[in-house]
N, C-alpha and C positions, 0 to 999 in steps of 0.2 A: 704607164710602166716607168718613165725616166723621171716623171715625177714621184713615184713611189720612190726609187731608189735616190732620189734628192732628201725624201721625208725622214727615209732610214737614216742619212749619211745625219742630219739633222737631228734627229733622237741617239744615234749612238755620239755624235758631237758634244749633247747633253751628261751623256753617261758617265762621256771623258772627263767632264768638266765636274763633275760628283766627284769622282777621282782625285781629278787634280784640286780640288779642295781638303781630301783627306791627307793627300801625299804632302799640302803646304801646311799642315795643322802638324804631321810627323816631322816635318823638317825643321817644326818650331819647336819641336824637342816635346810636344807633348802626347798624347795618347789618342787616333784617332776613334772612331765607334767602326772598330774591327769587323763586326756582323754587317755593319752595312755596305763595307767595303766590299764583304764576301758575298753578300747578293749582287753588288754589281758585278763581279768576277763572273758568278754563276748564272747570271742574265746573260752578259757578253759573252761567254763558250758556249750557252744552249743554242744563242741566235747565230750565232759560228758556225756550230755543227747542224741545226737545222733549218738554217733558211737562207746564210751566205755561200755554204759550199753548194749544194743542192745548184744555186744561182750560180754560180759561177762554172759550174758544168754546163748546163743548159745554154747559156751566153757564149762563156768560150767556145764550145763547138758551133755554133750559129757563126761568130765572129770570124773564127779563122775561114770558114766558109765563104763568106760576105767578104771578108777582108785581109789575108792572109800576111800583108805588111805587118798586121798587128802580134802576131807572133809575138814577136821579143818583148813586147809591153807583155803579154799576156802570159808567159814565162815567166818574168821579173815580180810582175805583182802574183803570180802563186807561190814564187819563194818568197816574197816578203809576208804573206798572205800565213804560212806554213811557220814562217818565225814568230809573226805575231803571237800564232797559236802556241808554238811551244814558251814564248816568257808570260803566256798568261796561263799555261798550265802550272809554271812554275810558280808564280804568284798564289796562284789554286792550292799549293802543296803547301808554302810558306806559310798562307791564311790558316791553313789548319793548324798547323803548328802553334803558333799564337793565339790561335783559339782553344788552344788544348793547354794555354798556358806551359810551353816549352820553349825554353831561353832561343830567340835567334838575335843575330846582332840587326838592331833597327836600321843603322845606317848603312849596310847594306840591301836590307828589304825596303828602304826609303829608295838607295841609288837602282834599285831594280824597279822598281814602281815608276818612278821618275823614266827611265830609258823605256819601258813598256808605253808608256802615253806619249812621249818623243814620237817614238815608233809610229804608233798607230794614227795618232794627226797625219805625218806624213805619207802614209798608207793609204786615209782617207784622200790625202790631198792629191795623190796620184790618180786617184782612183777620178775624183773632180776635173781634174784639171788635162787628163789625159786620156781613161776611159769613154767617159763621157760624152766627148766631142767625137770620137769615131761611131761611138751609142746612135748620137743624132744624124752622123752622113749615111751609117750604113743601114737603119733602122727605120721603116717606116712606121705610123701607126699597127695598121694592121699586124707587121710583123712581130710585133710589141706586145698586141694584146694577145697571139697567137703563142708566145715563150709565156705570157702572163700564168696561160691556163694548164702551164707545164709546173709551173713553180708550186713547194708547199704553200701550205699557210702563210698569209703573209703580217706584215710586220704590224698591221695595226690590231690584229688579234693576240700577238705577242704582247704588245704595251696592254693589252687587256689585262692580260695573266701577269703580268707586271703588277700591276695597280691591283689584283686581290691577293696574290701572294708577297707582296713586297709592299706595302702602305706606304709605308716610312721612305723607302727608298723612292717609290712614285711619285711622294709630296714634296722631296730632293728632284727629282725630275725634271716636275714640271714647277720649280720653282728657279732652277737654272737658266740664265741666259742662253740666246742661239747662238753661240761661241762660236768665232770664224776658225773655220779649221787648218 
């Protein structure tokens, strides 16, 4: 299970890094391929709403159980968790707009893109560098594969539906480095 959620942190590190290639191609003043943009957008909020919140329900009530210190982490990262989501909803709204071919100012939709993957590196790295080690004192196997068989679908069936709905964006992928987050 803590290796899954290493594999996730690793694939969405990926996704970042698709991102942040488009957002350096915008900040070069020129035109990125907006559609791919918008599948990464619409990958990272499906995997959000269906298989991080989900997880992070299941966890949190385990954790504070197991571990009740962890509160305050587990407070802090569902507001950071809750922000993410809303500047990538707004990113989601922006996309459209530009997809619809209606004027927004790019350097502002650059300086928001930009702050959105700031964000979420540091999210991830919270999540690394602070989740995780309390994951492995308070977690034993067993109790691991026992939250496993609570969770949806998991994430390498995602990358499945990735790769036939999204070709283009999966060959960007998996042709990304494993970017330290």
């Amino acid at each position: 299970m803590l290796n899954q959620l290493r594999q996730d942190h690793a694939n969405m590190a990926r996704l970042l890094h698709v991102l942040k290639l488009k957002h350096k191609t915008l900040a070069e003043g020129e035109r990125p391929n907006f559609q791919l943009v918008r599948e990464v957008v619409d990958y990272i909020l499906d995997y959000m709403d269906g298989f991080t919140v989900p997880l992070e329900k299941v966890f949190g009530q385990e954790l504070m159980a197991k571990a009740p210190e962890a509160e305050g982490l587990s407070e802090r990262l569902a507001k950071n968790y809750h922000a993410l989501h809303e500047r990538l909803m707004q990113l989601s709204q922006d996309l459209d707009m530009i997809l619809m071919d209606v004027a927004i100012p790019m350097d502002r939709f650059a300086d928001d893109l930009g702050a959105y993957l700031e964000a979420h590196r540091a999210y991830l790295r919270e999540e690394r560098e602070e989740l995780f080690p309390l994951i492995r004192e308070h977690f034993d196997d067993a109790a691991l594969d026992k939250l496993a068989e609570t969770l949806p679908e998991g994430a390498a069936a995602k990358l499945e539906r990735l790769q036939e709905a999204y070709p283009e964006l999966y060959e960007e992928l998996c042709a990304a480095p494993d970017p330290m987050v």
